[in-house]
Structure formats: C-alpha cells, structure tokens
N, C-alpha and C positions, 0 to 999 in steps of 0.2 A: 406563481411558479410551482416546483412539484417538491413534494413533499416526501422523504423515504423512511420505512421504519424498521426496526430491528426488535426482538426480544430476548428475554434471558430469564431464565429462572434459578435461584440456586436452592438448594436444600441440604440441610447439615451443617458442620461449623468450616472453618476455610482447611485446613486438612484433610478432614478426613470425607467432606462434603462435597456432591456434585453438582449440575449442573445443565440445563439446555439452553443453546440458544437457535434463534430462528429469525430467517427474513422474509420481513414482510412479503414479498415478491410470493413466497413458497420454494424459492429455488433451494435452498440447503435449510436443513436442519440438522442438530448435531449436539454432542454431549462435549462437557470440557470437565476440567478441575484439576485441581492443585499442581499435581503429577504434568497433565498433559501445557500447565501453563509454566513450571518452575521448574520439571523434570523430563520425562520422555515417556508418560502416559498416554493412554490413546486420546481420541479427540480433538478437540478444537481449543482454539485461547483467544481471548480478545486483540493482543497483539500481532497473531496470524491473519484472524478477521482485516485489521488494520492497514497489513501489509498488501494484502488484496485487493482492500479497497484504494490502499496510495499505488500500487500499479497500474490497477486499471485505470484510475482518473489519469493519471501521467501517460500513460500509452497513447488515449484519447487524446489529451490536449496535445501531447506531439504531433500525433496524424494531424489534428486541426491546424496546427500552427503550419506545419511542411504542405499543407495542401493548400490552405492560404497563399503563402508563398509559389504557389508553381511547382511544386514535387513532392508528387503523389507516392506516399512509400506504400512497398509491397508487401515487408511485415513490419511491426514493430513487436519485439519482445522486453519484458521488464520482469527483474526480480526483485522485490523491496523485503531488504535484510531488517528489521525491526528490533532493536537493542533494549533488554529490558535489564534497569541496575540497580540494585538495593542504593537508598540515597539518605542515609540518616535512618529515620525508622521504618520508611514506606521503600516504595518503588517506583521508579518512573525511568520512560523512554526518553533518554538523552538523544539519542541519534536514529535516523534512517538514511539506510542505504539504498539508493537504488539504482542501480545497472542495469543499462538497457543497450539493445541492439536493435537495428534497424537496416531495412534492405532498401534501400530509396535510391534510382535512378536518376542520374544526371546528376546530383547535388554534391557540392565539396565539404570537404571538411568542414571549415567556420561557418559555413551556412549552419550548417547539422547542430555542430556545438551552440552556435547558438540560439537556435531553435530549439534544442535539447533545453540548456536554460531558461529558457522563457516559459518552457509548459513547466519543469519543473517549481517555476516560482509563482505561476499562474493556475495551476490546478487546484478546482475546490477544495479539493482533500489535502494539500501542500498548505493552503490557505489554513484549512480548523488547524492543521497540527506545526503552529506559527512558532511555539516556542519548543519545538523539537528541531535541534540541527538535523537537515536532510542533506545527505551529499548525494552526489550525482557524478558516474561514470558510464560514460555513453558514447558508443560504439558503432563505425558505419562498416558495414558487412555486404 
C-alpha cells in the first residue's frame, strides 16, 4: 500500500525556538512555534496539520460511503476543531470536533447521519487518533 511522509525540524529551546515543517508531496511547507501552537503567532502547529488531515480523510470516506450507497453528493464540507489541554505536566488532544456539511440529492436525513457515522468511525485518520474523543455534528444542506 502507499506510504505518506511529513518533516519537521525545530531549532532553539521550546519558547523561544522555531521550526519547519514539510510534506512529503511538496504541497506546503511552512514555519510553526511556540506562539503559533499555544498563542496566536504566525505559522503552522501540528494540531492544525491534524485537523486537516481528519477533515479531509472524513470528507472522503463520507463521499465513499454516500456513493456506495446510491447518492452521489455535490459538496461535502468539513471543519475539524482540534482541542489542545494541559493534562498534568504535558498536553494532549482530548477531543476533535468535526462539523460537516453536505449537499446530497435525494437522501434523508438517517441515511445521511448515518453515513456521516460510519465514515466518521471508519476514516484512517479517525482510526491513528482512537484514543482521542471525536464528535461529529453533521449537517444536510
């Protein structure tokens, strides 16, 4: 199967020190650090990265799932809210959120919902991030 990679590099101590990261693809590269991960600095954060990536997988496995079934949607959009929370002495992502909309003709409501849950419990990326609660609020438009 295929294989995807990512880089990072940081330089400095975690304060005051920054950072690149890059995907393999070539499609983005980009600076992060402290500020842009904990505050409102410019850049990137691995958490954002994250969110990116559980959107897009979720978007995908919904399309597959609704098309599967007989209704082909016209858009699907997804936002994935990513919570990052001091837990003791470190940090960790307790929860993601992800809200999505969808434009799919002919389909009902429970179809939707639950097509909605099944990509959401079935996407790769849902899948690595198993001991993060993800919810799901999902939306027919």
């Amino acid at each position: 199967m295929v294989a995807r990679t990512a880089e990072a590099e940081w330089r400095g101590d975690l304060r005051g020190g920054n950072g690149q990261v890059s995907l393999g693809s070539g499609a983005y590269s980009g600076p992060y650090s402290f500020r842009s991960r904990f505050e409102s600095g410019d850049g990137t954060n691995p958490e954002e990265l994250i969110g990116a990536a559980h959107a897009g997988c979720f978007s995908m496995a919904l399309a597959a799932g609704l098309s599967s079934a007989g209704h082909t949607p016209e858009r699907i959009h997804t936002v994935a809210t990513v919570h990052v929370e001091q837990q003791g002495s470190g940090f960790a992502i307790p929860r993601i959120e992800l809200k999505t909309e969808a434009k799919v003709p002919g389909i009902d409501e429970a179809t939707f919902k639950e097509q909605a849950e099944a990509a959401k419990a079935n996407c790769p990326v849902s899948k690595a991030l198993a001991g993060t609660t993800i919810e799901l609020e999902a939306k027919l438009v």
